[in-house]
N, C-alpha and C positions, 0 to 999 in steps of 0.2 A: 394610138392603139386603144381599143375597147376590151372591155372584158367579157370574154367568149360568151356568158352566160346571157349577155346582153344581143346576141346574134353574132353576124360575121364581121363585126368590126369594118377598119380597112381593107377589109382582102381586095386585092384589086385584080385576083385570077377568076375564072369559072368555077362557079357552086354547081352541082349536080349532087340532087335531093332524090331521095326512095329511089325507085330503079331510070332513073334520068340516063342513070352511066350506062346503060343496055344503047347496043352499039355505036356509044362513043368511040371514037379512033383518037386512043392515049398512045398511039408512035411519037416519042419523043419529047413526050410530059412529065413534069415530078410531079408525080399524083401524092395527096396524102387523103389516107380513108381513115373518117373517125368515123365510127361504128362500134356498136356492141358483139363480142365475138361470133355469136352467131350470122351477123351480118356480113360481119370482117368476112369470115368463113366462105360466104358464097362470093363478097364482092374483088376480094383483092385474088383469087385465082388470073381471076377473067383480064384484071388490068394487067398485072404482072406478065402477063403472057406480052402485053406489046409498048409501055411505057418502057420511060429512059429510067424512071426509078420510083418507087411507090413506099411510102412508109405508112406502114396500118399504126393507127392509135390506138392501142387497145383501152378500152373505157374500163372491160372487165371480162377475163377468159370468160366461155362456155364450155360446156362437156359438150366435143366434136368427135361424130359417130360416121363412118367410113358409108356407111348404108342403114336401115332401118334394122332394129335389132328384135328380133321376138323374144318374148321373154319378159322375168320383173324384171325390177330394179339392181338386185345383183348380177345379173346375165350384162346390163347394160354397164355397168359401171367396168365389167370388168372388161370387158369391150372398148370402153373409152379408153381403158388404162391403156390395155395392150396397145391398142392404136397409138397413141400418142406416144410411148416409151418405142415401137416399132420408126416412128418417123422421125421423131426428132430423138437425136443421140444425146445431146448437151446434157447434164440434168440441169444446169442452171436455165435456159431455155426453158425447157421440158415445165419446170415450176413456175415459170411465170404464165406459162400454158395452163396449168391446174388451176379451177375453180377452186374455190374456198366455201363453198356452199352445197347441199347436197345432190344428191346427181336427179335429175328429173323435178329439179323445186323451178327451174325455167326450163323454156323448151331448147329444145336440144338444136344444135350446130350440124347441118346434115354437112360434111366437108370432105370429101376423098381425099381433092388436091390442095387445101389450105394449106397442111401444114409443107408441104413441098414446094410449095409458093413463099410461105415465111422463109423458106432456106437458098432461095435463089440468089441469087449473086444482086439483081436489082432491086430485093427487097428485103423489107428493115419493119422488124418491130418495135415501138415503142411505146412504154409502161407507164412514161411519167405521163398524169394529166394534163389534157390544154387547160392551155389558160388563157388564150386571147388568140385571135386570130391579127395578121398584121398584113400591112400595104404587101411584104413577098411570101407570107404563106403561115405557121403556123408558131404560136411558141408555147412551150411547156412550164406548169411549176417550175422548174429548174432552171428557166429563163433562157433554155438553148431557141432559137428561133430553127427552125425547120425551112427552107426554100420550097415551095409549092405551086405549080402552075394552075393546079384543078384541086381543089376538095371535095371528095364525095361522101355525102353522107347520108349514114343508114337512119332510114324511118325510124326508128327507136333510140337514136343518138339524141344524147340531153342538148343536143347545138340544134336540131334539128325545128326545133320549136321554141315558141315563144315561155317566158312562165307563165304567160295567157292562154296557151294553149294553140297559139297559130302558127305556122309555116316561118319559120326565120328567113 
């Protein structure tokens, strides 16, 4: 096993890079999506709808806005809020959902159906960082290995690129 930052290691499933995953048929894959929330946001709706099970990586929440919001900065934030205490009930969820950063300092997560995709029976967030990618799929700081058939990841995911700056 390698260390994630070195590329995809042993993975011996399917990588699918920036929108690669756009009509892929994940019936009956364990997809794992590492991705930066906003990514997460638009890409694990789409899989979750037809995979056997998908667990998003989360690298690092974004503030995820239902639709475009007019207005400053307080108009939108409170927007995110509602939204997000609206979909997800848990608060312990809920917080791992909140940015820690302030709202519009990245761009924003356009996501209706992300977070009703995080609550589906097939799908699993997960907080702790990768740390290596392996011959069956993914393992965490924490040293859980994850089973993964496909990984996809979002153009902006630190796995996605070399520290050279090229295509992992």
């Amino acid at each position: 096993m390698s260390d994630a930052r070195d590329g995809l290691g042993d993975f011996s499933g399917q990588v699918l890079r920036g929108t690669e995953w756009f009509g892929h048929d994940f019936a009956g894959q364990r997809v794992a999506v590492v991705a930066p929330g906003r990514e997460a946001a638009q890409i694990a709706p789409e899989v979750a709808a037809t995979a056997l099970s998908v667990k998003v990586f989360q690298e690092e929440p974004d503030w995820v806005l239902p639709l475009p919001v007019p207005g400053g900065r307080a108009v939108g934030i409170a927007v995110a809020r509602a939204f997000l205490r609206w979909q997800i009930k848990d608060p312990w969820v809920r917080r791992l959902l909140t940015p820690d950063r302030r709202f519009g300092s990245r761009r924003l997560a356009p996501g209706l159906n992300y977070y009703d995709a995080l609550q589906r029976q097939n799908c699993t967030l997960v907080t702790w960082p990768v740390y290596a990618f392996a011959p069956e799929g993914v393992r965490t700081a924490e040293g859980v290995e994850h089973r993964a058939d496909v990984v996809v990841l979002g153009n902006s995911s630190i796995f996605a690129h070399t520290p050279e700056g090229r295509p992992a």
